[in-house]
C-alpha positions as CSV (number, residue, x, y, z in Angstrom):
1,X,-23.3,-43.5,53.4
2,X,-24.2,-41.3,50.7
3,X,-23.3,-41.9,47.1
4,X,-23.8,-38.9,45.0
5,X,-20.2,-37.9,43.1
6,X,-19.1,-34.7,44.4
7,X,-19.0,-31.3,42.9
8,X,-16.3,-31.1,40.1
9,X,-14.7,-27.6,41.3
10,X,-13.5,-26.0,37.4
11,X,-9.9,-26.2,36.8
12,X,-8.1,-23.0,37.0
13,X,-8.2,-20.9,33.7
14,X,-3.8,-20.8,32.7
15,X,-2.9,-18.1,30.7
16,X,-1.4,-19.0,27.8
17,X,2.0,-18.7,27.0
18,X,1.7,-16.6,23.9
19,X,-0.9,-14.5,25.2
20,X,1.1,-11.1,24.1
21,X,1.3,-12.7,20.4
22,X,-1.9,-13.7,20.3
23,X,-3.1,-10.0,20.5
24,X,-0.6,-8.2,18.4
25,X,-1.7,-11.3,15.9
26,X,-4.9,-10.7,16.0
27,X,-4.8,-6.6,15.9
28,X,-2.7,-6.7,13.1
29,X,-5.3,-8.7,11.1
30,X,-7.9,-6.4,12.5
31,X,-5.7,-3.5,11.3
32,X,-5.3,-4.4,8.1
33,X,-8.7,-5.8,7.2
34,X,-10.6,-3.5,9.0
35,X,-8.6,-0.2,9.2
36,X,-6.7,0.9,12.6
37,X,-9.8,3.4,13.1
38,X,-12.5,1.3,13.1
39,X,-11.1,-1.1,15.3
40,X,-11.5,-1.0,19.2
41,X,-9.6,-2.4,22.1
42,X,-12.4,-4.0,23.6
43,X,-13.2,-6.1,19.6
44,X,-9.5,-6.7,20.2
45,X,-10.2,-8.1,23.7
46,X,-12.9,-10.7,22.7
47,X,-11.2,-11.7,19.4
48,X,-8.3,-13.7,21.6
49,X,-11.0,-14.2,24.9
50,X,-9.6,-12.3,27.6
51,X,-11.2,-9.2,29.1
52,X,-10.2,-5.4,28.2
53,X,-8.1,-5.2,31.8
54,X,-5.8,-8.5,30.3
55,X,-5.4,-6.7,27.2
56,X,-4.6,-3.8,29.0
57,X,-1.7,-5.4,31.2
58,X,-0.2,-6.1,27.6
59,X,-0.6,-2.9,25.2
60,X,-1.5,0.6,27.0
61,X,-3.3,1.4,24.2
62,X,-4.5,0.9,20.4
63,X,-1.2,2.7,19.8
64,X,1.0,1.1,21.2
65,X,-0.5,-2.3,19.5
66,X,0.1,-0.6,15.9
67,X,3.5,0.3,16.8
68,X,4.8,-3.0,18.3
69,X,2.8,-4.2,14.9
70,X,4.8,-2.5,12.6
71,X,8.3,-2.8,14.6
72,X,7.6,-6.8,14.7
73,X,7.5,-7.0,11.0
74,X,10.3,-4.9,10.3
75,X,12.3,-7.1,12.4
76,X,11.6,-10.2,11.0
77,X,12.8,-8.2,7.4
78,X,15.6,-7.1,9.1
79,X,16.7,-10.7,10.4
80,X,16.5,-12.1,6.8
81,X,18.4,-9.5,5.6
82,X,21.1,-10.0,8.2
83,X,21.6,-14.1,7.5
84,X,25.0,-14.1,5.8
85,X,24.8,-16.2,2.1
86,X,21.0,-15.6,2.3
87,X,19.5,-14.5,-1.1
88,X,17.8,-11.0,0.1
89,X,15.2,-10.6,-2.1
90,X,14.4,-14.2,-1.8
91,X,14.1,-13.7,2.0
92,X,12.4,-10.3,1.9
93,X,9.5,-12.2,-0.5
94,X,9.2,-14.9,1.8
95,X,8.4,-12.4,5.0
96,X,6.1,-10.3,2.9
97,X,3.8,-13.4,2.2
98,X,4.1,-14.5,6.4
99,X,3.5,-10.8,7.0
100,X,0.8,-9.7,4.6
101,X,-0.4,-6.6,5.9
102,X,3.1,-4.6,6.4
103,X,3.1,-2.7,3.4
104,X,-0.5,-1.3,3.6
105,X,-0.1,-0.7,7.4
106,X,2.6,1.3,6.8
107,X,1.3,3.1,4.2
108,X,-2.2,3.6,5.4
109,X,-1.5,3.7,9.5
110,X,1.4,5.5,9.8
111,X,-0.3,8.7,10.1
112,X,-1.4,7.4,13.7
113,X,2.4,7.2,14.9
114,X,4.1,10.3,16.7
115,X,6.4,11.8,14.4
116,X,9.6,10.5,16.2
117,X,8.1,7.0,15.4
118,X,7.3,7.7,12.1
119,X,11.0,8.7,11.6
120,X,12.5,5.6,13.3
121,X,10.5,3.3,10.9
122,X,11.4,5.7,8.0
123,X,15.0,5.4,8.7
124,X,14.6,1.6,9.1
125,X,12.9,1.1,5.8
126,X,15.7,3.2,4.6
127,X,18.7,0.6,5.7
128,X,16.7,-2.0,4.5
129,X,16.5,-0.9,1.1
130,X,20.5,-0.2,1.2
131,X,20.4,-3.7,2.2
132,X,19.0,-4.5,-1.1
133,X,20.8,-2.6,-3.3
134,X,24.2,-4.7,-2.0
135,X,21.9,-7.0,-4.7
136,X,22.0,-4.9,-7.3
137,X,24.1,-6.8,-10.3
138,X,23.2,-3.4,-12.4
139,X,25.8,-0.4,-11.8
140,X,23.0,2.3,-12.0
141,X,20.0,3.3,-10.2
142,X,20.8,0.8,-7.2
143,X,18.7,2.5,-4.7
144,X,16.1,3.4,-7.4
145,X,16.1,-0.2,-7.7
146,X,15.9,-1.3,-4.3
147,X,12.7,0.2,-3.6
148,X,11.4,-1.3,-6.7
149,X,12.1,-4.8,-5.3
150,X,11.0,-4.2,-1.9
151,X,7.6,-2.8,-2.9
152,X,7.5,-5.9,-4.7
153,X,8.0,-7.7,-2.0
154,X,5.2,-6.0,0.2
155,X,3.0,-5.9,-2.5
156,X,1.2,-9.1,-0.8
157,X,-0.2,-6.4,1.8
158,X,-2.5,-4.5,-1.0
159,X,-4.5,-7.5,-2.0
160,X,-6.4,-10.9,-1.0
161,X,-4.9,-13.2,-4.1
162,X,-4.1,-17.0,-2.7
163,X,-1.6,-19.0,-4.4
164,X,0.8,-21.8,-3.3
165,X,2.8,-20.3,-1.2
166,X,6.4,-21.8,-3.1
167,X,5.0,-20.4,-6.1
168,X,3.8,-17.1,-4.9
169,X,7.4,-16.8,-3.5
170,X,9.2,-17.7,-6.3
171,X,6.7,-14.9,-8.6
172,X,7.7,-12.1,-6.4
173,X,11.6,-12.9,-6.4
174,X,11.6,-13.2,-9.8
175,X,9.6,-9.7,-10.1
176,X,12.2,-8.3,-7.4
177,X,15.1,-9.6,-9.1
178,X,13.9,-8.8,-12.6
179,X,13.7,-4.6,-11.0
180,X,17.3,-5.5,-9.8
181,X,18.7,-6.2,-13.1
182,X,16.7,-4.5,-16.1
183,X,18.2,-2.1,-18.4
184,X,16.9,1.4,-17.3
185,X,16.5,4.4,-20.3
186,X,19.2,6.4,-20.5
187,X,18.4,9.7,-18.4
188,X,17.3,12.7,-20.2
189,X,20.6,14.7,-22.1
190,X,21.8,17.5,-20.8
191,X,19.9,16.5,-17.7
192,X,17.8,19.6,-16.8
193,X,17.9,21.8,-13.7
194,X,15.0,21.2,-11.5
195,X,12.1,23.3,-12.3
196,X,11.0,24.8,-9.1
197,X,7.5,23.9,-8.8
198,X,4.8,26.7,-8.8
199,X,2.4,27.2,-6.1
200,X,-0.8,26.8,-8.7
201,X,-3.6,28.4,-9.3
202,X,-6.9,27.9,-7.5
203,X,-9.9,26.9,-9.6
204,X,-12.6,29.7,-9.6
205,X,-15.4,26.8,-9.1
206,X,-15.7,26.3,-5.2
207,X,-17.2,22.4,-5.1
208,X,-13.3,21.9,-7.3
209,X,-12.2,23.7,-4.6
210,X,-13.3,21.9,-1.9
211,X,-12.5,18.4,-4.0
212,X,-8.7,19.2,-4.1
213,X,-8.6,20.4,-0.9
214,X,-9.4,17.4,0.8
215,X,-7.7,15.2,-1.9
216,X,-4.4,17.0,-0.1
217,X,-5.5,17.0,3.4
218,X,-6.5,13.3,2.8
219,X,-3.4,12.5,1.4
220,X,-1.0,14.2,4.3
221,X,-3.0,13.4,7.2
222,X,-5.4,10.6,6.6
223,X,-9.2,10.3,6.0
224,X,-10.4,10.4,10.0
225,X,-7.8,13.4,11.0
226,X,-9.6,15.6,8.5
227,X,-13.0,17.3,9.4
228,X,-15.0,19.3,6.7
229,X,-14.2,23.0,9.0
230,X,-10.6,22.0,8.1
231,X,-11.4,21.8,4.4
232,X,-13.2,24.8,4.3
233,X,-10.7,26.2,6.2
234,X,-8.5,25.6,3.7
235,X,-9.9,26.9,0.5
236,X,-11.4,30.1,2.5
237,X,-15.0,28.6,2.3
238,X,-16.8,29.2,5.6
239,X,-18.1,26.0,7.3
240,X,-22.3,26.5,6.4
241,X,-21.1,27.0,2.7
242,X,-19.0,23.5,2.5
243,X,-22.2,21.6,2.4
244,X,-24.5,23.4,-0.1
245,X,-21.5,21.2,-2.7
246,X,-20.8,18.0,-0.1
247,X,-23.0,17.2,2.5
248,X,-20.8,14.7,4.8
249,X,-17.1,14.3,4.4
250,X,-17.8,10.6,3.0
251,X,-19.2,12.3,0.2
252,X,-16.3,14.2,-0.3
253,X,-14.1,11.0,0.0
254,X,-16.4,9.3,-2.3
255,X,-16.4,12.0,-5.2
256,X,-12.6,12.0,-5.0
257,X,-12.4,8.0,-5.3
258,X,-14.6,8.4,-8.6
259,X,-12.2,11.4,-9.9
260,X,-9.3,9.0,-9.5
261,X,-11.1,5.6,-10.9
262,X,-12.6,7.7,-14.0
263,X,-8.8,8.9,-14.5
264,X,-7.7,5.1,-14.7
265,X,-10.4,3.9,-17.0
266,X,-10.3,7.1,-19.5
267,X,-6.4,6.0,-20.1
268,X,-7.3,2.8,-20.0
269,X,-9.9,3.2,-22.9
270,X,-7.1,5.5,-24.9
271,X,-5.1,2.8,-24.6
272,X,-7.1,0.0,-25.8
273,X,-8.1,2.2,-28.5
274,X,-4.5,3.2,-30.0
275,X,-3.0,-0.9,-29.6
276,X,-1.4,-2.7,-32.2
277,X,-1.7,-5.7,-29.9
278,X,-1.7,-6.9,-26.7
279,X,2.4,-6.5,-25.9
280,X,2.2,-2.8,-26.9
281,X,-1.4,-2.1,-25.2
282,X,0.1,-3.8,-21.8
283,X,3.2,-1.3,-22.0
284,X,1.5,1.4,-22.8
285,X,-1.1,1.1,-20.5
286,X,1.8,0.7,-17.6
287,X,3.3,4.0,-19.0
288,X,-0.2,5.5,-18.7
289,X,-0.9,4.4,-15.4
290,X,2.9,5.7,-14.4
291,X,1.8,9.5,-15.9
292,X,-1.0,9.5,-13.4
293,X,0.7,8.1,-10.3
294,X,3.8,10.5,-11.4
295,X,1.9,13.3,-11.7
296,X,-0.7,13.3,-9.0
297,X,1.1,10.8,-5.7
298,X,-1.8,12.2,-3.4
299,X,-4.8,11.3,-5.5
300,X,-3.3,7.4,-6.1
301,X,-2.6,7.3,-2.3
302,X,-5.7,8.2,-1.6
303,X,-7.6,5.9,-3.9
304,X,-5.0,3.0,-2.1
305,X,-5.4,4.0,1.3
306,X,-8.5,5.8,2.0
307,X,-11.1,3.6,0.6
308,X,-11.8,1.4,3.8
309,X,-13.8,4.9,4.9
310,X,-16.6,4.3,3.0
311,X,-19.5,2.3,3.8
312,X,-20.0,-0.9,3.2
313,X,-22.0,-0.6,0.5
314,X,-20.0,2.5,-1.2
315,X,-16.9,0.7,-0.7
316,X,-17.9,-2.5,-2.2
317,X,-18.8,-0.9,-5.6
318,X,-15.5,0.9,-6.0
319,X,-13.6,-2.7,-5.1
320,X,-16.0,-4.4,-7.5
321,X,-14.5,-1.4,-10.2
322,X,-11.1,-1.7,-9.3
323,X,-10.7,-5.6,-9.7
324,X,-12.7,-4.9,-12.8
325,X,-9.7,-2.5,-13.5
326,X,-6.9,-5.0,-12.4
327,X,-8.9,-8.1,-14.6
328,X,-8.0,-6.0,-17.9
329,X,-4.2,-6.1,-16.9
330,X,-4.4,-9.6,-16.4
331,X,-6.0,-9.8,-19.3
332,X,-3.1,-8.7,-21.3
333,X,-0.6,-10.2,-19.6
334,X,-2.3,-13.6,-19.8
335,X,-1.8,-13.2,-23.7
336,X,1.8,-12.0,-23.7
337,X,2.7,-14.1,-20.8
338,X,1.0,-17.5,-21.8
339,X,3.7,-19.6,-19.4
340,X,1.2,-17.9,-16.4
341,X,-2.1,-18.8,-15.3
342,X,-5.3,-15.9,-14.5
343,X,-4.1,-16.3,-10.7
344,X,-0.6,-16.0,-11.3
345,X,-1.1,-13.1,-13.8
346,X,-2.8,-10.8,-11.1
347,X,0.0,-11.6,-8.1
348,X,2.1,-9.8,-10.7
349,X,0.0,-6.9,-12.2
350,X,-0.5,-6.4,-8.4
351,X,3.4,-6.8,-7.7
352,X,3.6,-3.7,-10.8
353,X,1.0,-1.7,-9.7
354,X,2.5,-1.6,-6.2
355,X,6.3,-0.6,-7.3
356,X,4.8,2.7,-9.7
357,X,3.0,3.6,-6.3
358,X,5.8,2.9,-4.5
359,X,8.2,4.7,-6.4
360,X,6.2,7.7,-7.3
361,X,5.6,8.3,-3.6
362,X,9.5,7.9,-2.4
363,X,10.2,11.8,-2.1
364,X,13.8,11.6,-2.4
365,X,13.5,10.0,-5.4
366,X,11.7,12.9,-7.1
367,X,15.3,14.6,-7.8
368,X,16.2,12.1,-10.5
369,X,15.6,13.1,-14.1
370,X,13.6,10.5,-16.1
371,X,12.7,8.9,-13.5
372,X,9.0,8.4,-14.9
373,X,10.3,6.2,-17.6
374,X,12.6,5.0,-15.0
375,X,9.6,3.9,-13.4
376,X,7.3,2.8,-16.3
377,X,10.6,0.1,-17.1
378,X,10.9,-1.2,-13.8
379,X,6.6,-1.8,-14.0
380,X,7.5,-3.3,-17.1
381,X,9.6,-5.5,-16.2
382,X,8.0,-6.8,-13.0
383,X,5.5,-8.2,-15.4
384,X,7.6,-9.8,-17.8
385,X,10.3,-11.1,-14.8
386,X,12.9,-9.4,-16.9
């Protein structure tokens, strides 16, 4: 009788029950980290171990993936907003830090959703931030200030800082809270009628040329949507002639970072200069940093949302710059606000930055008078937590 052990047959592979989560985890990670288009559906695949056909018995496609993203964290918002005796800021802070990358995603990705979708998320944003101003303990401004709180609550999504999680919470509601109740400036009086805007003047040098047009197209439609014949197209400058100024579109997307990161550091450096002390130098230099996100939306978006574009190596000197940027805010604050330490100092210079790009980019908004001082206050007092 024989009395070798017989063959072990391998157990049948179970799918697990959380399959479907598993991937929209995992592309939502990708997506933020990584940029929606540089990730594929196969990377997707092998990041949770099944094959592209599993994957594909899940999500039809990278689309759908952002989509069901996007509408997963808005309903988790939406459910802390709806708990009856719930603080709503507190909630809305608390899903910001579980859901890091919602803020960016929106901002950066949307541009990847049909325009119907883009809409429907719009609109849901929208009744959250009328859920918000129900908060409001101030009688003006309410949905001015609900924004304000809710981009301090997704401001998580535009940076890597790691805190305790109780007392990153407990930062960003005070922040939120602090936009909810702060004593805005008195609006300009008589308010003035709306200036319609003028259509502007080209500038006679063609490489300028070239630069704002793809700081706009950049802006509206996203870095990989926008091919150098469409920036030519756009200033009148036939294709050949585009790249005796930029040779690839990175280098167009690379001289428009630098025109926006020379901006910051030149008010920066006029600010620095012109302080008293620390107090009026961090006020003035969130006034100054309001001016340029005020006045030029695209170019901010653009350094926010566009940078992942450029090569590695490109990309990590401008994100060595811009923490070099951020450090001098924290700087300041870490002298006015001595209650904080470094780490806590940058969740909220972070937590500022994002409401002035919030709030300057909010279209409806753009009808208020004042509302750059508006602003400025609210940055203010995100920092100071009153």
């Amino acid at each position: 009788m024989s009395t070798d052990t017989p063959p072990r047959t391998a157990a049948p592979r179970r799918r697990p029950r959380d399959r479907k989560q598993q991937i929209l985890t995992a592309a939502r990670d990708q997506f933020w980290s990584r940029g929606y288009h540089q990730v594929g559906m196969a990377e997707l695949a092998a990041a949770v171990d099944i094959g592209a056909s599993a994957l594909y018995r899940h999500f039809r496609s990278k689309h759908d993936l952002l989509l069901a993203a996007l509408d997963e964290d808005l309903t988790a918002a939406e459910r802390t907003v709806g708990l009856t005796g719930a603080d709503v800021v507190d909630g809305l802070a608390r899903v910001g830090l579980e859901r890091r990358g919602f803020g960016l995603l929106w901002e950066r990705e949307a541009g990847h959703l049909l325009p119907a979708e883009r809409i429907a998320i719009w609109r849901r944003l929208r009744r959250l931030a009328e859920a918000v101003e129900a908060a409001v303990p101030a009688p003006d401004a309410a949905n001015l200030r609900a924004w304000a709180a809710l981009s301090v609550t997704n401001s998580p999504s535009h940076h890597r800082v790691a805190l305790d999680q109780e007392r990153f919470r407990r930062l960003l509601g005070e922040a939120a809270h602090a936009c909810l109740a702060v004593s805005l400036p008195d609006p300009p009086r008589p308010a003035p009628v709306p200036r319609r805007a003028g259509r502007g003047l080209a500038p006679a040098s063609r490489r300028e040329a070239l630069l704002a047009a793809a700081l706009r197209l950049f802006a509206e439609r996203g870095y990989p949507s926008v091919g150098l014949t469409d920036i030519g197209a756009a200033t009148g400058i036939a294709g050949p002639s585009v790249y005796n100024h930029f040779p690839t579109k990175v280098d167009l997307l690379d001289a428009a970072l630098r025109r926006g990161e020379e901006r910051l550091w030149l008010g920066l450096h006029h600010v620095l200069a012109r302080a008293d002390d620390e107090a009026s130098a961090l006020r003035a230099l969130v006034e100054d940093y309001t001016a340029f996100a005020h006045t030029d939306p695209r170019l901010v978006g653009v350094l926010h949302s566009e940078l992942i574009h450029l090569p590695e190596e490109r990309r990590a000197v401008f994100r060595t710059h811009q923490l070099e940027y951020v450090a001098e805010w924290v700087a300041l604050l870490g002298i006015v606000r001595p209650d904080l330490d470094a780490t806590e100092c940058r969740v909220l210079v972070h937590a500022a930055l994002a409401v002035v790009n919030g709030l300057a980019r909010v279209r409806p908004l753009h009808r208020r008078p004042g509302l750059a001082s508006e602003i400025a206050t609210l940055g203010h007092a995100t920092l100071r937590g009153r």
